[in-house]
N, CA, C and O of each residue as an XYZ file, in Angstrom:
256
protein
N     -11.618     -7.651      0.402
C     -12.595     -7.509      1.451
C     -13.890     -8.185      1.017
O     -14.263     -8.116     -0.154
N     -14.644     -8.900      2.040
C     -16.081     -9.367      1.837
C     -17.066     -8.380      2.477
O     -17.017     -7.522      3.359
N     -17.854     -8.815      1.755
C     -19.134     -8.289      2.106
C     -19.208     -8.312      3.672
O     -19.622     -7.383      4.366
N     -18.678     -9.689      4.181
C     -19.168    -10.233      5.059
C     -18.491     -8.900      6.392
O     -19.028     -8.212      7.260
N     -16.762     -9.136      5.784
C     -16.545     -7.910      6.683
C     -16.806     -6.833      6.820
O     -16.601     -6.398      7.954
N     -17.297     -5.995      5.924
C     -17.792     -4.743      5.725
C     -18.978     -4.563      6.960
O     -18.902     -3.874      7.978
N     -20.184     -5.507      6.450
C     -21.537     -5.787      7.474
C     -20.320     -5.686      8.973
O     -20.583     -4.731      9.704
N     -19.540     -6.237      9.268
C     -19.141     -6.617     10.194
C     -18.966     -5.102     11.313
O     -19.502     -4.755     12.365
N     -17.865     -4.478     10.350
C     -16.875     -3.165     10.910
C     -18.290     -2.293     10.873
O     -18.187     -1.145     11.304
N     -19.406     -2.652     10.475
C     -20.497     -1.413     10.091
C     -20.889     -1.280     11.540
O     -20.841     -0.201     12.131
N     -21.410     -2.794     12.282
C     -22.322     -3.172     13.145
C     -21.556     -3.237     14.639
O     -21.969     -3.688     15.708
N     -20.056     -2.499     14.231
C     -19.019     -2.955     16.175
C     -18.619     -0.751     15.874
O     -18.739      0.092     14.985
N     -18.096     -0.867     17.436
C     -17.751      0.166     17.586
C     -16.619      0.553     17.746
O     -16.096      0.068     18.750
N     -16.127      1.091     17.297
C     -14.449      1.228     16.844
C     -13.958      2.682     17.063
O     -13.149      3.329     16.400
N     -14.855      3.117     18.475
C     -14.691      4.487     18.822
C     -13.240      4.774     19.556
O     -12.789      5.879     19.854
N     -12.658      3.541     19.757
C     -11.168      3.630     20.716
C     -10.309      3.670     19.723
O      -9.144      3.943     20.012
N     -10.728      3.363     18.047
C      -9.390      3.966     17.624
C      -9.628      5.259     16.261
O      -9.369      5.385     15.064
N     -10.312      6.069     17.427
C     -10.902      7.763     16.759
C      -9.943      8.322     15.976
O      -8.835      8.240     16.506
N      -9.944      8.866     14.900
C      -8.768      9.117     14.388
C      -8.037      8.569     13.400
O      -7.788      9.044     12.292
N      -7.603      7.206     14.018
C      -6.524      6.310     13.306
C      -7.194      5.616     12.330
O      -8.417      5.504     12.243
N      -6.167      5.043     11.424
C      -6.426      4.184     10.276
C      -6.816      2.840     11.111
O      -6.608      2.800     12.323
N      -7.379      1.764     10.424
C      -7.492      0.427     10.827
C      -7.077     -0.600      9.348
O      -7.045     -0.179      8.192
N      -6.871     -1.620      9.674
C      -6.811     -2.691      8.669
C      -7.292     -3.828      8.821
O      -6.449     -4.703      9.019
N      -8.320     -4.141      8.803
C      -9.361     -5.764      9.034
C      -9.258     -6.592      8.067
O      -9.220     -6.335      6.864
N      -9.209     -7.689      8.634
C      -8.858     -8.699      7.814
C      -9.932     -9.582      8.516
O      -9.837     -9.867      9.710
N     -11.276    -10.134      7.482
C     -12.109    -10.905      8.030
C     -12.612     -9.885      9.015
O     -12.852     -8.679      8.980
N     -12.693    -11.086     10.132
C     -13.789    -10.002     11.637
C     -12.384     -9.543     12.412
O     -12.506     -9.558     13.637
N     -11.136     -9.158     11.944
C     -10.375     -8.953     13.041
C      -9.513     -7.563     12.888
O      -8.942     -7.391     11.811
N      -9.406     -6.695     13.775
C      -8.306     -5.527     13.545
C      -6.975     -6.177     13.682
O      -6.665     -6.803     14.696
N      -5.940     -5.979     12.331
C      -4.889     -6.703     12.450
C      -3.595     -5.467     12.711
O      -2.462     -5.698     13.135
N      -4.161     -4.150     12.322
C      -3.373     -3.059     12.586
C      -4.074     -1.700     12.826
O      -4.961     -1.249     12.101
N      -3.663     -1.214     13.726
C      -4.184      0.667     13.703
C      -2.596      1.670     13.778
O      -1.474      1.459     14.240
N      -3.290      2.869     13.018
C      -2.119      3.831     13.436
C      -2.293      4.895     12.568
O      -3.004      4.756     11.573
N      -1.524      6.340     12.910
C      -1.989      7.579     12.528
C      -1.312      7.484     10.940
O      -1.811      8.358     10.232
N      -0.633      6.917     10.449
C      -0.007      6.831      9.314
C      -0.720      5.842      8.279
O      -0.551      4.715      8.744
N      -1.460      5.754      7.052
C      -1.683      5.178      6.587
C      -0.850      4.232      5.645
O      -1.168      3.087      5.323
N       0.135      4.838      5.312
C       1.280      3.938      4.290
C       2.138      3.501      5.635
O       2.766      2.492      5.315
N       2.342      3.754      6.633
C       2.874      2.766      7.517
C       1.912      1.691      7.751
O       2.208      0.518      7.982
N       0.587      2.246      7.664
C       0.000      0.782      8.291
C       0.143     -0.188      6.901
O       0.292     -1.396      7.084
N       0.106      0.248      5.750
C       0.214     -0.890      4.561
C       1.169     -1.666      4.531
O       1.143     -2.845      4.179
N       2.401     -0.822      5.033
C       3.532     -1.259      4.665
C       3.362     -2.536      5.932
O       3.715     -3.705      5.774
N       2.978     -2.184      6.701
C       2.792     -3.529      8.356
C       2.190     -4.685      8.114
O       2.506     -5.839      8.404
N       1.065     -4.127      7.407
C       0.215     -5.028      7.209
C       0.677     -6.440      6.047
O       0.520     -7.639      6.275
N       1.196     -5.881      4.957
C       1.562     -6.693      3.802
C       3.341     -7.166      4.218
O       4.110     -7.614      3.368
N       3.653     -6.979      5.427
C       4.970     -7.764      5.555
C       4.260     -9.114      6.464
O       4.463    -10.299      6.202
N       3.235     -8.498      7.783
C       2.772     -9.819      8.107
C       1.780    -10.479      7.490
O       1.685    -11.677      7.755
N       1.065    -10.036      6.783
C       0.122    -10.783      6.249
C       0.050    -10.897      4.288
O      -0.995    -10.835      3.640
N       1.435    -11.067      3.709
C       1.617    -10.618      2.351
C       0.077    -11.763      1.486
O      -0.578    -11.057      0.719
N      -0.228    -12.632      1.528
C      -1.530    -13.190      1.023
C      -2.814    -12.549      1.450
O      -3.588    -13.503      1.386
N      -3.332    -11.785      1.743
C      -4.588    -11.055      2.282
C      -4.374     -9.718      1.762
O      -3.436     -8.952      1.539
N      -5.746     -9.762      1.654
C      -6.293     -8.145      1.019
C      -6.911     -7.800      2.368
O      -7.626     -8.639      2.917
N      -6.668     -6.548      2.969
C      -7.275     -5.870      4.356
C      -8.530     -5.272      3.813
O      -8.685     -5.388      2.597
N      -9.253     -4.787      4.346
C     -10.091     -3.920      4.627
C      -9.313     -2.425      5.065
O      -9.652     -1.998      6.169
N      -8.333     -1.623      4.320
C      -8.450     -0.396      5.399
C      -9.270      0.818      5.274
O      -9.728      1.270      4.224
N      -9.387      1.234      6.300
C     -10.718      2.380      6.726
C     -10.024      3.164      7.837
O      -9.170      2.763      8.628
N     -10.689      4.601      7.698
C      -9.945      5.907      8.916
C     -11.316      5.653      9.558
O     -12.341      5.297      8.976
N     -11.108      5.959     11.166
C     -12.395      5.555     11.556
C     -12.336      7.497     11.875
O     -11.315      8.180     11.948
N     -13.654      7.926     11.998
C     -13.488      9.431     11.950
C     -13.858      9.577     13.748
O     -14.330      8.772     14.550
N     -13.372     11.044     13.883
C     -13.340     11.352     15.238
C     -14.437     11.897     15.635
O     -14.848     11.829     16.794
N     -14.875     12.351     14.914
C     -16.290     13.338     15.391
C     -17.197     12.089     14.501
O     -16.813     11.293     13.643
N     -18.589     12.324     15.139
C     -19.913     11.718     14.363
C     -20.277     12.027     13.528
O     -20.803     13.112     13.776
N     -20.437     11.699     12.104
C     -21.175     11.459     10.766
C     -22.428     11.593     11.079
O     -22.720     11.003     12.119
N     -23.642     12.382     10.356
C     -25.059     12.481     10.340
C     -25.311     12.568      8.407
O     -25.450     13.443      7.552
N     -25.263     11.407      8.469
C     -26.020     11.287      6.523
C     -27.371     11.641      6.347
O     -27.881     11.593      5.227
């Protein structure tokens, strides 16, 4: 993961997939789903050269 994507997933809203895991690659969601070792396993058959980004996006709001 880059920096670049991190800034990226910080600054979009990713409230439609509440709950679920994600896997970004660069600026793009390449997988979501309630299973996290399913999404690895998805992710590294289509994309075996790339390192994802994965992150649970949470359902309720965070106050730091």
């Amino acid at each position: 993961m880059t920096y670049a994507t991190y800034e990226w997933f910080l600054k979009n809203d990713f409230s439609q997939y509440s709950g679920k895991w994600l896997a970004i690659i660069g600026k793009e969601v390449v997988a979501s789903g309630e299973n996290v070792n399913m999404l690895i396993k998805q992710v590294k058959k289509h994309y075996p050269n790339k390192r994802p980004f994965i992150t649970k996006v949470r359902s309720k709001l965070s106050i730091l």
